[in-house]
N, CA, C and O atoms as CSV, one atom per row, in Angstrom:
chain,resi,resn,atom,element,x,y,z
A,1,UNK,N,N,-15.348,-11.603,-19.134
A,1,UNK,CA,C,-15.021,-10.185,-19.218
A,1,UNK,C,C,-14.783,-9.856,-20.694
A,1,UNK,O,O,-13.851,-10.416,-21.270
A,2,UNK,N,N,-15.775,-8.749,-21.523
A,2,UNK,CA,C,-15.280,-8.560,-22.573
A,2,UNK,C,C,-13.954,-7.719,-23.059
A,2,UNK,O,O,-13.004,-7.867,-22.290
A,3,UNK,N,N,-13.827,-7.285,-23.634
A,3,UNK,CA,C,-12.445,-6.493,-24.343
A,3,UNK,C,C,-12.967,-5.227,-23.709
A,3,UNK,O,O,-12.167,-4.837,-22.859
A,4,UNK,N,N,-13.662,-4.714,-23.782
A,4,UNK,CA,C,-13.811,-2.954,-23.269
A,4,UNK,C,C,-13.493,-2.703,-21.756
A,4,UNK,O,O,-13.021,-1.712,-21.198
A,5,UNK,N,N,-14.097,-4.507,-21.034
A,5,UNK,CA,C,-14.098,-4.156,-19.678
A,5,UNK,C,C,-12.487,-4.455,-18.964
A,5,UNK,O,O,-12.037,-4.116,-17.869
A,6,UNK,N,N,-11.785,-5.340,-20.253
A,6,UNK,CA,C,-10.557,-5.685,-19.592
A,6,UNK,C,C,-9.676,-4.155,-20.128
A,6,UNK,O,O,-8.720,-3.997,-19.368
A,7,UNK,N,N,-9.734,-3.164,-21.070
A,7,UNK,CA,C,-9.184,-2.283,-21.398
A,7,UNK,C,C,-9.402,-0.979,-20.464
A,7,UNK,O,O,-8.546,-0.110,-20.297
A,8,UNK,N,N,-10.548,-0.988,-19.949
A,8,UNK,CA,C,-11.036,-0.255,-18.584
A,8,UNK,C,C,-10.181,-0.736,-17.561
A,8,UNK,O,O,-9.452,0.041,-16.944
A,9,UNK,N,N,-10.208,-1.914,-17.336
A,9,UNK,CA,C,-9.233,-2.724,-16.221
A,9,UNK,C,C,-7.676,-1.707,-16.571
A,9,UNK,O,O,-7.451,-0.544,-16.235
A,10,UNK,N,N,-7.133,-2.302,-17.056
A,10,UNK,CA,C,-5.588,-1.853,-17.933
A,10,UNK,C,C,-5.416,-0.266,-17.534
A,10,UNK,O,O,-4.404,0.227,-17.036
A,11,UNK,N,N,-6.521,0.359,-17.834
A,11,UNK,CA,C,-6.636,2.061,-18.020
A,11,UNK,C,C,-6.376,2.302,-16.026
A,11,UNK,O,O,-5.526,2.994,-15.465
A,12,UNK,N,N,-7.253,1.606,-15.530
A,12,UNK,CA,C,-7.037,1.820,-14.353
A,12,UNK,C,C,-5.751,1.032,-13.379
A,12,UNK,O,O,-5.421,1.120,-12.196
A,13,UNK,N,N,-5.351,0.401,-14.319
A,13,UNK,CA,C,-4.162,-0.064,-13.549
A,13,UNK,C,C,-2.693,0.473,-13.499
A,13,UNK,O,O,-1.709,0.284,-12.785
A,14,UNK,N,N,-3.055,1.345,-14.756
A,14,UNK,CA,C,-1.862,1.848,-15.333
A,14,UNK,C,C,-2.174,3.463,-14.650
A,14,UNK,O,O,-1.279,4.272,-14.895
A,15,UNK,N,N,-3.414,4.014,-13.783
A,15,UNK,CA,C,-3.709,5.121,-13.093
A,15,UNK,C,C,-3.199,5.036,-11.848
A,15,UNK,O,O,-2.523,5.958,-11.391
A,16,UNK,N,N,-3.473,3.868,-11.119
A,16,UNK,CA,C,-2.935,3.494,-9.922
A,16,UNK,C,C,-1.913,3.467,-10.130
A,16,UNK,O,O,-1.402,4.184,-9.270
A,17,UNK,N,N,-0.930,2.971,-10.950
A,17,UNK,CA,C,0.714,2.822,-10.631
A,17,UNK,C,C,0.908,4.342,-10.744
A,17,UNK,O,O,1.595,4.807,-9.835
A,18,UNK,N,N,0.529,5.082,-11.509
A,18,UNK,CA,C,1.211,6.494,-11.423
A,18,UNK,C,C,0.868,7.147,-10.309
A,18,UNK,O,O,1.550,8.159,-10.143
A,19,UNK,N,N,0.271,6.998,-9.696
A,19,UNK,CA,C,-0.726,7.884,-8.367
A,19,UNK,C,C,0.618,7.199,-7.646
A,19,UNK,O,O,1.598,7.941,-7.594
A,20,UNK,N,N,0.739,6.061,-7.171
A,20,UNK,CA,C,1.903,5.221,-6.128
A,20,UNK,C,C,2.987,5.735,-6.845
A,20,UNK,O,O,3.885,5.168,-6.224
A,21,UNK,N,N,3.314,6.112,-7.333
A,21,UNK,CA,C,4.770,6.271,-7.841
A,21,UNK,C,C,4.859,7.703,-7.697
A,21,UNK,O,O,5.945,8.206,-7.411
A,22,UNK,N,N,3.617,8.559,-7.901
A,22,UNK,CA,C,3.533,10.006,-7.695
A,22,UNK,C,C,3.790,10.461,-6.037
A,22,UNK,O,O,4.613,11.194,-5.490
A,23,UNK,N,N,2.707,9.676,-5.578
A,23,UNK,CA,C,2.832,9.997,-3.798
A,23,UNK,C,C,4.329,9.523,-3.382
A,23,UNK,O,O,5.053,10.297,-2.756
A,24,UNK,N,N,4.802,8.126,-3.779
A,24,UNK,CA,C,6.470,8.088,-3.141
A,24,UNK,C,C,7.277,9.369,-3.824
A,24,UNK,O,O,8.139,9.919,-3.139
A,25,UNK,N,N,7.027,9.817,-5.077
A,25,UNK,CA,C,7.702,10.979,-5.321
A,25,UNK,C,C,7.797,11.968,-4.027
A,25,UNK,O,O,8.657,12.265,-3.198
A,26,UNK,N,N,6.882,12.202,-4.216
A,26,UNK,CA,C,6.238,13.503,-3.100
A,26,UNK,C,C,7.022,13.361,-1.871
A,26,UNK,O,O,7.236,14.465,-1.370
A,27,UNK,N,N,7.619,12.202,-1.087
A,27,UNK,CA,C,8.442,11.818,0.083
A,27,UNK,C,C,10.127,12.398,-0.158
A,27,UNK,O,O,11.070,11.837,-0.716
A,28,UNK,N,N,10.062,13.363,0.323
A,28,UNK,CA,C,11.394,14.272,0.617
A,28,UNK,C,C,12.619,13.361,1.588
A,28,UNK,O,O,12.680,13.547,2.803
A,29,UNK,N,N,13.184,12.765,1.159
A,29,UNK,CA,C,14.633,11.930,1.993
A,29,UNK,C,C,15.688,13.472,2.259
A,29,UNK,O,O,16.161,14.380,1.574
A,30,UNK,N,N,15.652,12.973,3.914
A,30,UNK,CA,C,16.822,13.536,4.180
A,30,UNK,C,C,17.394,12.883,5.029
A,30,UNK,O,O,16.815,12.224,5.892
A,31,UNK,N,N,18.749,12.992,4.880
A,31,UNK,CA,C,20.043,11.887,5.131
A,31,UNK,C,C,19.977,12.612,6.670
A,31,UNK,O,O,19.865,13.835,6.762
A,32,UNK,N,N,20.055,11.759,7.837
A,32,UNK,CA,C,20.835,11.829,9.489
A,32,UNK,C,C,22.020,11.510,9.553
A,32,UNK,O,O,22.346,10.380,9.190
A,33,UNK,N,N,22.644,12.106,9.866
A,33,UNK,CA,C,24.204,12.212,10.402
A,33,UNK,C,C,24.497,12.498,11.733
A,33,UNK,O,O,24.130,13.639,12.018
A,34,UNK,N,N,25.083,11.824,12.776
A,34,UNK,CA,C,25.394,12.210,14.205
A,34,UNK,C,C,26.703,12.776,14.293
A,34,UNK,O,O,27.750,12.457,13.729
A,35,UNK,N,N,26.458,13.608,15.047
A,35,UNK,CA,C,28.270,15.030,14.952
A,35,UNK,C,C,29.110,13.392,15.667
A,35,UNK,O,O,28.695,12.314,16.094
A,36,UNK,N,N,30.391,14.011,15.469
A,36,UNK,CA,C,31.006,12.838,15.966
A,36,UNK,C,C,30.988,12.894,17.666
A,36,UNK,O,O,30.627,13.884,18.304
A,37,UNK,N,N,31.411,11.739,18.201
A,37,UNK,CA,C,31.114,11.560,19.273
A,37,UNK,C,C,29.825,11.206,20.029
A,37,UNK,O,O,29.638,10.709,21.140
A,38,UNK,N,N,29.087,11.583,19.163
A,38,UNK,CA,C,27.329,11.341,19.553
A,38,UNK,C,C,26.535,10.347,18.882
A,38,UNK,O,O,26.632,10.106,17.678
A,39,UNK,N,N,25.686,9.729,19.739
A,39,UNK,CA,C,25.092,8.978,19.274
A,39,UNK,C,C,23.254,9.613,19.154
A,39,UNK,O,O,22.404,8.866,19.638
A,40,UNK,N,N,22.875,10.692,18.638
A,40,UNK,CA,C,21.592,11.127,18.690
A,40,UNK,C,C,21.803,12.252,18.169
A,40,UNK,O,O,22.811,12.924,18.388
A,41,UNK,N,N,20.384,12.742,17.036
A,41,UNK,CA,C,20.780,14.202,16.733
A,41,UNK,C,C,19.026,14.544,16.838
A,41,UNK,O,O,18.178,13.655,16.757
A,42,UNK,N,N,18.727,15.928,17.020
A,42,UNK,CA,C,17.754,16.238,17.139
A,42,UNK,C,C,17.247,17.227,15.949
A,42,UNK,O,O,17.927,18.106,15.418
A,43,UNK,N,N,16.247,16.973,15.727
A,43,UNK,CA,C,16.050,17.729,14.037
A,43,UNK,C,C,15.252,18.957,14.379
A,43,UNK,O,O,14.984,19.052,15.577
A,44,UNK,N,N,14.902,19.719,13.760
A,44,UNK,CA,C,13.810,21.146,14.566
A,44,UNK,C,C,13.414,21.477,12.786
A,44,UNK,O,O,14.126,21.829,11.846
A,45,UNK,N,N,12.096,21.199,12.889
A,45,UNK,CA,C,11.954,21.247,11.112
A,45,UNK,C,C,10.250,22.288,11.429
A,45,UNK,O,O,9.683,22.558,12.488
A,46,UNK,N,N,9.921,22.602,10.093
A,46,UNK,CA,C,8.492,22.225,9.973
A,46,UNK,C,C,7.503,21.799,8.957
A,46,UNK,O,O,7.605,22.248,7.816
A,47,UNK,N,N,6.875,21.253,9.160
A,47,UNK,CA,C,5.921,20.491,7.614
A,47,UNK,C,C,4.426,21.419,7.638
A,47,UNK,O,O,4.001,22.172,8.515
A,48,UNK,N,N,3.846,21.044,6.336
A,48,UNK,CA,C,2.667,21.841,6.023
A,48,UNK,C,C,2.561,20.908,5.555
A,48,UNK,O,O,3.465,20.134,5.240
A,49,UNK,N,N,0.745,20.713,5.323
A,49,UNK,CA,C,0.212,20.334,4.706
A,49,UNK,C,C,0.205,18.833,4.130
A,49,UNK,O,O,0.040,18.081,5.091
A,50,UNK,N,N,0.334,18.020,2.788
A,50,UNK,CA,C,0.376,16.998,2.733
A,50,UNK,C,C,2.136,16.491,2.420
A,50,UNK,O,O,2.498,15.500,1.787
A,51,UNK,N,N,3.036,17.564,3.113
A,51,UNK,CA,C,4.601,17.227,2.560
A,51,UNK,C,C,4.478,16.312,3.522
A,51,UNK,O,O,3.632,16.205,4.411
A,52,UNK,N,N,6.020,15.235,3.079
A,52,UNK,CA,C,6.340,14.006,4.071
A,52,UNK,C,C,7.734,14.175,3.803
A,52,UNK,O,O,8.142,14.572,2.712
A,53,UNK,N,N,8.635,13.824,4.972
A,53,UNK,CA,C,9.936,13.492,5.019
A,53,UNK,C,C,10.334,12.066,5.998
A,53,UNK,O,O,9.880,11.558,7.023
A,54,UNK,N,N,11.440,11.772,5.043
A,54,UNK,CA,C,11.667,10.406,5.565
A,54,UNK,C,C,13.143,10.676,5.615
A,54,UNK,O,O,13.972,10.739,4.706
A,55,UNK,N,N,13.302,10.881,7.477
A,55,UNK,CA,C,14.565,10.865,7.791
A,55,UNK,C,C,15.531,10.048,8.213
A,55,UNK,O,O,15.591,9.597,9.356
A,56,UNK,N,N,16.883,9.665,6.688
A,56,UNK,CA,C,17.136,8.442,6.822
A,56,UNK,C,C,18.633,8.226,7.296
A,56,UNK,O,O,19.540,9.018,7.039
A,57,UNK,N,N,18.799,6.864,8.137
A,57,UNK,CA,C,19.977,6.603,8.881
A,57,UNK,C,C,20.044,5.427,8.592
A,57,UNK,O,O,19.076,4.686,8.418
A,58,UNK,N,N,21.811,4.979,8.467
A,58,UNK,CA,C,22.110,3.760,8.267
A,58,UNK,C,C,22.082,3.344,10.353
A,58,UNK,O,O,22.041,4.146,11.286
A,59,UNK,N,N,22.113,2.249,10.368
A,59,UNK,CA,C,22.221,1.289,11.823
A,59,UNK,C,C,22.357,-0.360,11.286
A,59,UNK,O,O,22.178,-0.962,10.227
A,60,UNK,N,N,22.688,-0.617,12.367
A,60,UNK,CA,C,23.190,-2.309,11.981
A,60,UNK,C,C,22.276,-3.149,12.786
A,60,UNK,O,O,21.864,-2.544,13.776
A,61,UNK,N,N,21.697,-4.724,12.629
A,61,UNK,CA,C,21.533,-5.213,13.468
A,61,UNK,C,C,21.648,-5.394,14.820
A,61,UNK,O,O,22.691,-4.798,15.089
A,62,UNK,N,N,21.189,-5.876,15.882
A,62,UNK,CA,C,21.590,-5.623,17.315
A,62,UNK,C,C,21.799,-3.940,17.842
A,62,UNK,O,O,22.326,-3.644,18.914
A,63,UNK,N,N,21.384,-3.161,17.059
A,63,UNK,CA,C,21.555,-2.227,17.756
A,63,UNK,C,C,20.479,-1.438,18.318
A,63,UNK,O,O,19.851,-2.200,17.583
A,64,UNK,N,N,19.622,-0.678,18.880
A,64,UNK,CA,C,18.700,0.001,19.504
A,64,UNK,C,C,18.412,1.654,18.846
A,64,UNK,O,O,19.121,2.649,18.995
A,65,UNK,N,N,17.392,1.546,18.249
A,65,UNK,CA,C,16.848,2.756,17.934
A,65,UNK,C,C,15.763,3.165,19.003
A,65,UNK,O,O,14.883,2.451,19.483
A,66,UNK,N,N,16.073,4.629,19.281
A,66,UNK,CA,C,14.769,5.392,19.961
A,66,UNK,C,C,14.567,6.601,18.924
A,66,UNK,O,O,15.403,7.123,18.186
A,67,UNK,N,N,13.517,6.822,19.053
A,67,UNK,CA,C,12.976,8.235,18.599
A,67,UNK,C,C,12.006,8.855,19.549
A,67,UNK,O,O,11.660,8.345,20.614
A,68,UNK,N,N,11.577,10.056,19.048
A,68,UNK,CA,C,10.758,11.164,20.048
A,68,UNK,C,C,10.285,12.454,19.420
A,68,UNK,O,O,11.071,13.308,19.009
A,69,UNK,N,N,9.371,12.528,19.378
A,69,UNK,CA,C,8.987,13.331,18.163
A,69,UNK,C,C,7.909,14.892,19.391
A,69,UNK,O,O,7.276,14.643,20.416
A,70,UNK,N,N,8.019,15.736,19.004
A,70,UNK,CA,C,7.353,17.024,19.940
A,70,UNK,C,C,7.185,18.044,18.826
A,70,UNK,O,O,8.011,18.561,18.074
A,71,UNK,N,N,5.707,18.196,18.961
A,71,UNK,CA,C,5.339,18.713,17.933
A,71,UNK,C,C,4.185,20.119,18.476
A,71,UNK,O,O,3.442,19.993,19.449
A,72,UNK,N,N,4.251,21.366,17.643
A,72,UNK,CA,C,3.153,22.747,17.896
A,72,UNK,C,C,1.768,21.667,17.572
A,72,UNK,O,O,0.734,22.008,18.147
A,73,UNK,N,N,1.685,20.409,16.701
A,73,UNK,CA,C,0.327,19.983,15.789
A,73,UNK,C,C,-0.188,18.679,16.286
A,73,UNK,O,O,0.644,17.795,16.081
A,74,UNK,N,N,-0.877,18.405,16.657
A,74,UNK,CA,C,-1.041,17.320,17.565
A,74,UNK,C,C,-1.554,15.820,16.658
A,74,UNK,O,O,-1.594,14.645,17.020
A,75,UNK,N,N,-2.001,16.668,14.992
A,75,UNK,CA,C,-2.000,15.811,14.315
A,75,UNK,C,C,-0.841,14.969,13.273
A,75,UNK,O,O,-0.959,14.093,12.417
A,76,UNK,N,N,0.465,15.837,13.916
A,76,UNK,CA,C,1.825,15.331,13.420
A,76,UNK,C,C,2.322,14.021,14.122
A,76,UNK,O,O,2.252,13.818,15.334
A,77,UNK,N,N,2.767,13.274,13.310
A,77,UNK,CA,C,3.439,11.596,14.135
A,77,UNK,C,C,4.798,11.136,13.107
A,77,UNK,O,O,5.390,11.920,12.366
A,78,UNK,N,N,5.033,10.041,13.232
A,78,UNK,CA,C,5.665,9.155,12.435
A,78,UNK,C,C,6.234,8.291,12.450
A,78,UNK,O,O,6.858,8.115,13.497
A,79,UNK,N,N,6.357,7.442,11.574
A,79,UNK,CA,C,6.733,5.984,11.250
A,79,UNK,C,C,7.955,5.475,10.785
A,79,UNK,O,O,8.678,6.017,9.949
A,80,UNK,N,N,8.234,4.005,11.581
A,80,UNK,CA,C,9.664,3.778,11.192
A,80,UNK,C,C,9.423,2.922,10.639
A,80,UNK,O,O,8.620,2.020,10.878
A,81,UNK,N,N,10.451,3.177,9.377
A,81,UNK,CA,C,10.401,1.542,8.269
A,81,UNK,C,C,12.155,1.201,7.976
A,81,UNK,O,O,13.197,1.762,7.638
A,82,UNK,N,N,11.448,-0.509,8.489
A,82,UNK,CA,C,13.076,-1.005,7.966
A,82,UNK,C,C,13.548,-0.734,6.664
A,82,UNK,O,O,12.814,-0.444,5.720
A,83,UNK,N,N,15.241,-0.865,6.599
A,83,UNK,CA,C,15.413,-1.012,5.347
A,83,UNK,C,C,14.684,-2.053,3.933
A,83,UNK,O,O,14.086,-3.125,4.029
A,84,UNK,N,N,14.945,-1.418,2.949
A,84,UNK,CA,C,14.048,-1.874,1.853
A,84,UNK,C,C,12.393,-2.538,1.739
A,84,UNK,O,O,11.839,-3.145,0.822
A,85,UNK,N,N,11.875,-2.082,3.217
A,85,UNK,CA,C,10.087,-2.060,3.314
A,85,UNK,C,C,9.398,-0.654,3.459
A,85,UNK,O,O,9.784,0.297,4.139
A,86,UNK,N,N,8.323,-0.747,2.685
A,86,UNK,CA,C,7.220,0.504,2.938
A,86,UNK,C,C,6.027,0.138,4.108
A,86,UNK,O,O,5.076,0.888,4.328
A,87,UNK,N,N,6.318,-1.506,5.007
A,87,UNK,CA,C,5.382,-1.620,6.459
A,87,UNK,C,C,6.113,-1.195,7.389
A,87,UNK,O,O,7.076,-1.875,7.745
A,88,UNK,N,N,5.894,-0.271,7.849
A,88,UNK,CA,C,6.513,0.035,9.300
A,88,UNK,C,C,6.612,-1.121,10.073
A,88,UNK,O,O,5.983,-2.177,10.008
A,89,UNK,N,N,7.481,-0.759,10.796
A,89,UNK,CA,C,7.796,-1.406,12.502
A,89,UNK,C,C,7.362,-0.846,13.657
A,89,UNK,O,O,7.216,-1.357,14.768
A,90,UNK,N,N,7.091,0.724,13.115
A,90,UNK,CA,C,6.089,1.505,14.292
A,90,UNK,C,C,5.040,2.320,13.348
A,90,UNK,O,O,5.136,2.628,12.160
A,91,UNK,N,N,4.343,2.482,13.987
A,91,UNK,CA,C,2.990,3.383,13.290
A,91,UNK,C,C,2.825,4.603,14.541
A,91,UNK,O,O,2.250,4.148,15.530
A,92,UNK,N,N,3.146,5.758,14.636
A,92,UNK,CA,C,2.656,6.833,15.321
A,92,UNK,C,C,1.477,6.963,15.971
A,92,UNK,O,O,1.226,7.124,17.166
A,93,UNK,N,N,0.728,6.863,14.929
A,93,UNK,CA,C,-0.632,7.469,14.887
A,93,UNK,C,C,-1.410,6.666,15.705
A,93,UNK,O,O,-2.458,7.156,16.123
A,94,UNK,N,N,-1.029,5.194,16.115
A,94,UNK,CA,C,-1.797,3.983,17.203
A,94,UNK,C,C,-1.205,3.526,18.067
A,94,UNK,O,O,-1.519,2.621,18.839
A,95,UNK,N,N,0.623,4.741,17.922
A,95,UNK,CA,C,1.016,3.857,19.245
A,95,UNK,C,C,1.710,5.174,19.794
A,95,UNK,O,O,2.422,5.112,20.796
A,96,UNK,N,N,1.445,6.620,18.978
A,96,UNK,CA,C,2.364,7.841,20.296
A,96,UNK,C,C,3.464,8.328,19.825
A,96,UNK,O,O,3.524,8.303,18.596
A,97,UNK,N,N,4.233,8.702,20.290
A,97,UNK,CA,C,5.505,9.371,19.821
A,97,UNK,C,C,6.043,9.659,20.274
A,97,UNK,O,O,6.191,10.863,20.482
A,98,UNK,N,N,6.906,8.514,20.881
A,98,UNK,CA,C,7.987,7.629,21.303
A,98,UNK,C,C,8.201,6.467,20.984
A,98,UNK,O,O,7.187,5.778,21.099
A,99,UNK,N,N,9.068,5.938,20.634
A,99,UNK,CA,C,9.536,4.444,20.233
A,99,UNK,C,C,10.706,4.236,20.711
A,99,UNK,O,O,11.627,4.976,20.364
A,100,UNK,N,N,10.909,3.234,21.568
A,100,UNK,CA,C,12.518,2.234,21.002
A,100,UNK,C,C,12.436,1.058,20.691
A,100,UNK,O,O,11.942,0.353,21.571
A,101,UNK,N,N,12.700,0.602,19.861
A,101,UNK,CA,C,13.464,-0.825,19.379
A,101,UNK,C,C,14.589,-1.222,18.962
A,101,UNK,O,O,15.418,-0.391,18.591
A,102,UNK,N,N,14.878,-2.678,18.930
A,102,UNK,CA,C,16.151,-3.373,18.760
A,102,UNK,C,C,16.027,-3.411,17.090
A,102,UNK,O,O,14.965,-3.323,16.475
A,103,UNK,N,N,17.123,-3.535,16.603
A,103,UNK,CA,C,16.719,-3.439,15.184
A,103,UNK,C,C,17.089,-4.588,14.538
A,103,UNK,O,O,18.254,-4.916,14.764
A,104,UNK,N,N,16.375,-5.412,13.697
A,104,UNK,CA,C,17.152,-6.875,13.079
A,104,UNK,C,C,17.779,-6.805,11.821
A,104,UNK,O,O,18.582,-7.691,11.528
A,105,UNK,N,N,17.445,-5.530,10.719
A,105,UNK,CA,C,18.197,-5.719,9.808
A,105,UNK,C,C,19.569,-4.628,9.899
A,105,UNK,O,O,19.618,-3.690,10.694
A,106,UNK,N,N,20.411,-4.895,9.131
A,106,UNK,CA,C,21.675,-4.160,8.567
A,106,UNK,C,C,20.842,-3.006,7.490
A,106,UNK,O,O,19.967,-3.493,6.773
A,107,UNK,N,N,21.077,-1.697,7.396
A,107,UNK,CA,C,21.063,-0.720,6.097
A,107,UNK,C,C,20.342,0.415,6.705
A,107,UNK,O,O,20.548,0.787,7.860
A,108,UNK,N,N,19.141,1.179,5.570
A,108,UNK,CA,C,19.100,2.435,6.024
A,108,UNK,C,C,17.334,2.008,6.234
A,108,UNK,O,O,16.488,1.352,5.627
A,109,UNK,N,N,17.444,2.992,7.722
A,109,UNK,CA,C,15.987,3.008,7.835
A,109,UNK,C,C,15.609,4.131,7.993
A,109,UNK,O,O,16.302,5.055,8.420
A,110,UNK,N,N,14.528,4.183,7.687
A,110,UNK,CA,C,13.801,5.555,7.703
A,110,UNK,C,C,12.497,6.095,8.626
A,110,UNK,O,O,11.351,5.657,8.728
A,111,UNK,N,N,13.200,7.273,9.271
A,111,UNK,CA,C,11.510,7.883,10.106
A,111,UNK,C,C,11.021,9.056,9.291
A,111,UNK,O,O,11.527,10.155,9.064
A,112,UNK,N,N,9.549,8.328,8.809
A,112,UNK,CA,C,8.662,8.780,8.009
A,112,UNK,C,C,7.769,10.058,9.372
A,112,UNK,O,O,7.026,9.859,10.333
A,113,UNK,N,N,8.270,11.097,8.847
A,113,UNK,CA,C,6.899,12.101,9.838
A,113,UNK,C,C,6.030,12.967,8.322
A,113,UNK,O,O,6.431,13.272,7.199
A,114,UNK,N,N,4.889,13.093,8.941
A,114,UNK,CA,C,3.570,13.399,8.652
A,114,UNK,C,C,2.494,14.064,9.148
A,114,UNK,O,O,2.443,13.771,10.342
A,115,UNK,N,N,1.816,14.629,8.935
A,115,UNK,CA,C,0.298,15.142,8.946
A,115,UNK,C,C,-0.524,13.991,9.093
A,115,UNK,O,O,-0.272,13.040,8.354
A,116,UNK,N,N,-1.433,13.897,9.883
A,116,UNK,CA,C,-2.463,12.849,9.597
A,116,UNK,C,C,-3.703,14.015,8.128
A,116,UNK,O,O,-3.651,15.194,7.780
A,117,UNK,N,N,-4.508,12.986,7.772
A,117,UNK,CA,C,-4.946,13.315,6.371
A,117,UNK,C,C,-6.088,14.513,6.814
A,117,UNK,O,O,-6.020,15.471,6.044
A,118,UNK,N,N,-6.790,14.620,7.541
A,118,UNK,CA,C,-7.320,15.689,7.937
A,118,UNK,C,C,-6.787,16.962,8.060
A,118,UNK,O,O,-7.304,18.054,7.823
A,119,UNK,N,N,-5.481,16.620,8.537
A,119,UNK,CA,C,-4.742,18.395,8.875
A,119,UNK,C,C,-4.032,18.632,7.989
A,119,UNK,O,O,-3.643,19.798,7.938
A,120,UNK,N,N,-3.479,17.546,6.767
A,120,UNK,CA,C,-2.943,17.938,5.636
A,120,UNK,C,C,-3.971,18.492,4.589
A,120,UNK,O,O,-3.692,19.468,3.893
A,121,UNK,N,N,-5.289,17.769,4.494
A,121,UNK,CA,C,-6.194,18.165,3.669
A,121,UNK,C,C,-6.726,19.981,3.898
A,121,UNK,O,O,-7.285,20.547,2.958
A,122,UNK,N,N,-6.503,20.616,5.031
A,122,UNK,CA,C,-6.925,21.496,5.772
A,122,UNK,C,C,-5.651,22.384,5.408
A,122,UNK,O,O,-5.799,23.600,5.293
A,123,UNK,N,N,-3.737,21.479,5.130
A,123,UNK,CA,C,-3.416,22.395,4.424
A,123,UNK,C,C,-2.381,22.820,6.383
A,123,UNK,O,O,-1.606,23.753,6.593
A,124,UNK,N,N,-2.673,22.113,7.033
A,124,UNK,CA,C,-2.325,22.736,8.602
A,124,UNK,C,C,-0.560,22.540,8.441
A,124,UNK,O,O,0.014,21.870,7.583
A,125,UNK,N,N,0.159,23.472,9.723
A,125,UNK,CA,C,1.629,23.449,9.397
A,125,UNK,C,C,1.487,23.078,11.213
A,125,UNK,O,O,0.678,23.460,12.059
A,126,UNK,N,N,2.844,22.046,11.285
A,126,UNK,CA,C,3.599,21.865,12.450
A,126,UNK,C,C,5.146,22.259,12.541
A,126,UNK,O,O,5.823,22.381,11.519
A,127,UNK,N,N,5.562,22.413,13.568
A,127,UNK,CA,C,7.105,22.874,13.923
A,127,UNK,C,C,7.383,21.616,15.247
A,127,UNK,O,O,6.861,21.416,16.343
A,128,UNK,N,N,8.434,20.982,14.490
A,128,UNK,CA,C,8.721,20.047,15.464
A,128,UNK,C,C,10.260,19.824,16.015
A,128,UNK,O,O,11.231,20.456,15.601
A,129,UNK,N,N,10.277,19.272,16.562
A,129,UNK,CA,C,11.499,18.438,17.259
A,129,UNK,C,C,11.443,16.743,17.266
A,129,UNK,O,O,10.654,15.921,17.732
A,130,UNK,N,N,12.500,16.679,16.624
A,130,UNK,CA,C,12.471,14.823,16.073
A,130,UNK,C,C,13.720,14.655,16.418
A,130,UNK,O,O,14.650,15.283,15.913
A,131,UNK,N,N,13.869,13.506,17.603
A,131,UNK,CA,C,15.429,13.425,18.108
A,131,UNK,C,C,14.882,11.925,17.684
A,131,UNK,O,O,13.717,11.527,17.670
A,132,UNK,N,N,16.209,11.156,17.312
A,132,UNK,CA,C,16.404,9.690,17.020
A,132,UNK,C,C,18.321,9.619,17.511
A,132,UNK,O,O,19.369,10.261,17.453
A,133,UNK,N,N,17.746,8.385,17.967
A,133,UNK,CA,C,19.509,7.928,18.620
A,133,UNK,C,C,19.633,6.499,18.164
A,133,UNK,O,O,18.656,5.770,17.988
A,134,UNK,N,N,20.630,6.210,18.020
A,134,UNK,CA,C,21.559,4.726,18.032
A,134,UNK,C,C,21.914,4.204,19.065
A,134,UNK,O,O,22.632,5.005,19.665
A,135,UNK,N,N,21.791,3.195,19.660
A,135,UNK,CA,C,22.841,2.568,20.249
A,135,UNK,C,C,22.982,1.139,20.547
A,135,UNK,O,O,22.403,0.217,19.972
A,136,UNK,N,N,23.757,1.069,21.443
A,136,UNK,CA,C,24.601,-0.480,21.055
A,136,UNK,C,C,25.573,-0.673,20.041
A,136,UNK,O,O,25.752,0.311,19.324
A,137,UNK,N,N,26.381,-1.880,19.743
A,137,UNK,CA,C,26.858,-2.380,18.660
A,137,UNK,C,C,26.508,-3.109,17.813
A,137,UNK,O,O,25.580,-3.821,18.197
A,138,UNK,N,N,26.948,-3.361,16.360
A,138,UNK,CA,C,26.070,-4.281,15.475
A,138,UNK,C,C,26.421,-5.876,16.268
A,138,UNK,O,O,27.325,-6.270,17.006
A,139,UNK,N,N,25.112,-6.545,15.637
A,139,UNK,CA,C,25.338,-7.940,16.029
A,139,UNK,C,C,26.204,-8.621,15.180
A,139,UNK,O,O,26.392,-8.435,13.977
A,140,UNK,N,N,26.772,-9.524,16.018
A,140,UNK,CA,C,27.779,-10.549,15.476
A,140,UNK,C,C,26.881,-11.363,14.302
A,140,UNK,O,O,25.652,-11.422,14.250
A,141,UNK,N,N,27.724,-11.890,13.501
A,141,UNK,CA,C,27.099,-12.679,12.643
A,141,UNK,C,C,27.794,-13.907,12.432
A,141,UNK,O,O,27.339,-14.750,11.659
């Protein structure tokens, strides 16, 4: 590889990190809180286009997450990622919208909802309902 082609290399590597660092920009965090006494809150939002929100809750090991997502857009879903990973544990878009699982780590996880890339590219808006609950207790350690 000569010098021009490894400086081409470099040019494009240093394009890609900003594009990945641009799109996680673009991911709007908003914090879940359950009123007291409850273990579930239901969100009533709506997204356009290519926005993303990642709605985030602390939970502990051993405990059980569900979610449920009801949407006006049929191309709206979303994804749950453990704490400190960007691979989900659920993917929407190949498995529906509904989930429960047991959860193995301690911290904050996040449900990523979205547009699939067609109806964001198109610019399309959904109005949804996103209920997520807790339950159980953390696991012993």
């Amino acid at each position: 590889m000569n010098a021009a082609q490894r400086a081409a290399m470099a040019v494009a590597a240093v394009v890609l990190v900003a594009a990945v660092a641009q799109a996680e920009d673009a991911i709007r965090k908003q914090p879940v809180r359950f009123k007291p006494g409850t273990s579930a809150e239901t969100i009533r939002n709506t997204l356009k286009g290519d926005e993303t929100i990642d709605y985030v809750l602390a939970a502990s090991a051993g405990q059980r997450m569900t979610v449920t997502l009801k949407s006006s857009n049929s191309s709206l879903y979303f994804n749950v990622l453990p704490p400190g990973s960007e691979e989900a544990i659920f993917i929407g878009s190949t498995s529906g919208n509904t989930w429960s699982g047991d959860l193995l780590k301690d911290g904050d996880y996040s449900v990523r909802v979205y547009l699939m890339r067609n109806a964001a590219r198109r610019d399309e808006k959904a109005t949804y309902a996103l209920t997520i609950g807790v339950s159980g207790s953390k696991a012993e350690k």
